[in-house]
C-alpha positions in Angstrom: 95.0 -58.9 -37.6 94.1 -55.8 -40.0 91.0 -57.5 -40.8 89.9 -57.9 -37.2 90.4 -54.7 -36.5 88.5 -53.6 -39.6 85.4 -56.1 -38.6 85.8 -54.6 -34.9 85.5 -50.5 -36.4 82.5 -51.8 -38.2 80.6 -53.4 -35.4 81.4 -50.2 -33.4 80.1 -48.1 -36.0 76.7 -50.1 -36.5 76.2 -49.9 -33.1 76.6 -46.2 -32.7 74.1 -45.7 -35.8 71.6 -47.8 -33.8 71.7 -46.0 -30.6 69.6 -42.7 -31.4 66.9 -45.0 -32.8 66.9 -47.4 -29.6 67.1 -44.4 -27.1 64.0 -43.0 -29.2 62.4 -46.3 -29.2 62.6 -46.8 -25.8 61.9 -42.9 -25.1 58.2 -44.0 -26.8 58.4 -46.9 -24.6 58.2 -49.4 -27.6 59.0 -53.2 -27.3 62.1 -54.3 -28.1 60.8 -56.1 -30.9 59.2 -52.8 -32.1 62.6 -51.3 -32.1 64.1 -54.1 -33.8 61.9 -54.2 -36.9 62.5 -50.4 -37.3 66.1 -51.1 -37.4 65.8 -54.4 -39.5 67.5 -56.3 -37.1 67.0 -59.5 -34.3 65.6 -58.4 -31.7 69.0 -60.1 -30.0 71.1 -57.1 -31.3 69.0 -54.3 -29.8 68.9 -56.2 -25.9 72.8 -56.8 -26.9 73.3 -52.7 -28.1 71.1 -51.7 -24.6 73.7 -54.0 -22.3 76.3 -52.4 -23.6 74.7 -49.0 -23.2 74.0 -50.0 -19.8 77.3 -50.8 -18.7 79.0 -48.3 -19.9 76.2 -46.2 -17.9 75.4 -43.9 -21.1 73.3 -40.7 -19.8 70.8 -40.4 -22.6 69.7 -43.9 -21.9 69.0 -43.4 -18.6 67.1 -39.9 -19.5 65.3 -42.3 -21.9 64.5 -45.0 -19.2 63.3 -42.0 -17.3 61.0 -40.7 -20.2 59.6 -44.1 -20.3 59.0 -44.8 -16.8 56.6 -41.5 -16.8 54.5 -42.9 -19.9 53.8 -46.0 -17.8 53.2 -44.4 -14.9 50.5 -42.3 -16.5 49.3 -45.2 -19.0 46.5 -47.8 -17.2 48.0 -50.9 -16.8 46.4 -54.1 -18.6 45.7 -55.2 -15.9 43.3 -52.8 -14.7 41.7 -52.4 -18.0 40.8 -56.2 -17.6 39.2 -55.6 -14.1 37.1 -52.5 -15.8 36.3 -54.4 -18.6 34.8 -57.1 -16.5 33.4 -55.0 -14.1 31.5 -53.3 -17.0 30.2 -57.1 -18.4 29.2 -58.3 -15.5 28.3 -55.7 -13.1 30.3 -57.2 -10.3 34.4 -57.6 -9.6 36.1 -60.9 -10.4 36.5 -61.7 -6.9 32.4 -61.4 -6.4 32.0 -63.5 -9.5 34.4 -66.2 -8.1 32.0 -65.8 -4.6 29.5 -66.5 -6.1 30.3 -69.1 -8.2 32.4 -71.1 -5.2 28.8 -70.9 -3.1 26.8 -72.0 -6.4 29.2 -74.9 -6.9 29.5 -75.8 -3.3 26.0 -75.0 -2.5 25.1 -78.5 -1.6 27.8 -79.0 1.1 26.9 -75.6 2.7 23.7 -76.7 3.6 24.7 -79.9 4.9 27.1 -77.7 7.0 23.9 -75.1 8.1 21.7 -78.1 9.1 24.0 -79.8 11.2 24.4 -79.3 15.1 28.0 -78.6 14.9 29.2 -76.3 12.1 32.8 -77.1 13.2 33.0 -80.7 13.0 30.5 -80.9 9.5 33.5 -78.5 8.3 35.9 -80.5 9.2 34.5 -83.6 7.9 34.9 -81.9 3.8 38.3 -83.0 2.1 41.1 -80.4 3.0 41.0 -79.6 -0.9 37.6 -77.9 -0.8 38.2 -77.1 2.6 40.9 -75.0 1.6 39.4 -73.7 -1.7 36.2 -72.4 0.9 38.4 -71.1 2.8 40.5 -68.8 0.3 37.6 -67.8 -1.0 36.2 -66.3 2.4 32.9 -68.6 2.3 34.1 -70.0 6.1 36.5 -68.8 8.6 39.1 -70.9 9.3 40.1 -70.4 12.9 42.0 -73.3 14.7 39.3 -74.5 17.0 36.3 -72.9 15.4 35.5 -73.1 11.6 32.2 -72.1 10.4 30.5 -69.6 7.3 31.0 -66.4 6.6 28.2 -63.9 7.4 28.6 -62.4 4.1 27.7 -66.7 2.5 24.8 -66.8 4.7 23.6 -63.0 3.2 24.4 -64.4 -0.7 22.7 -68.0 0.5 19.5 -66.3 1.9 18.6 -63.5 -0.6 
């Protein structure tokens, strides 16, 4: 019994000497794996230390969540970077890119679709698959009774 309650006081005590670093760490918004290795620990035992934290609804944790929420907000997301970095590569968006490339690779039944009398049924006469993929990628319309291209496909098809 005296030896569990000596194990306990330990365990409490390591905990509170890992608090101010994981509020700081999360106050920098560093991973919890980040925090971890400064502590010398699993990462286990810092997500363990911050569920406790959290449900005992500790103040300073929540200032730090706070603190952290602001650097992201003001930090570009990766995902945006991406877009920029492409955009700067290629001189066009992903989604013009992906255009473009859907007409390249589909090129052939577009034009079977422009020379034939009916742009509906020659539409509707493609499998659904690349039906749909034309479709999602706004190279033809895809109203109930009346399919047909895009304006903007016909622009990139006759330049």
């Amino acid at each position: 019994m005296r030896d569990e309650k000596l194990i306990m006081s330990n365990l409490i005590r390591e905990r509170q000497e890992r608090r101010p670093i994981i509020l700081e760490g999360i106050s920098q918004d560093l991973k919890h794996s980040e925090i971890a290795t400064q502590l010398g620990v699993n990462r286990w035992v810092v997500l363990n230390d911050l569920k406790i934290m959290n449900y005992n609804k500790d103040p300073e944790l929540k200032k730090a969540q706070r603190t952290q929420e602001l650097i992201r907000a003001n930090k570009p997301s990766e995902a945006s970077m991406r877009k920029e970095r492409f955009l700067n590569m290629t001189g066009m968006t992903f989604q013009e890119k992906s255009f473009r490339n859907m007409i390249d690779f589909n090129k052939h039944d577009l034009l079977k679709i422009l020379n034939s009398k009916n742009q509906h049924d020659a539409i509707m006469s493609l499998p659904k698959n690349i039906r749909k993929t034309l479709k999602n990628n706004g190279i033809i319309t895809g109203r109930w009774h009346k399919c047909e291209i895009t304006l903007k496909t016909l622009e990139y098809l006759f330049l």
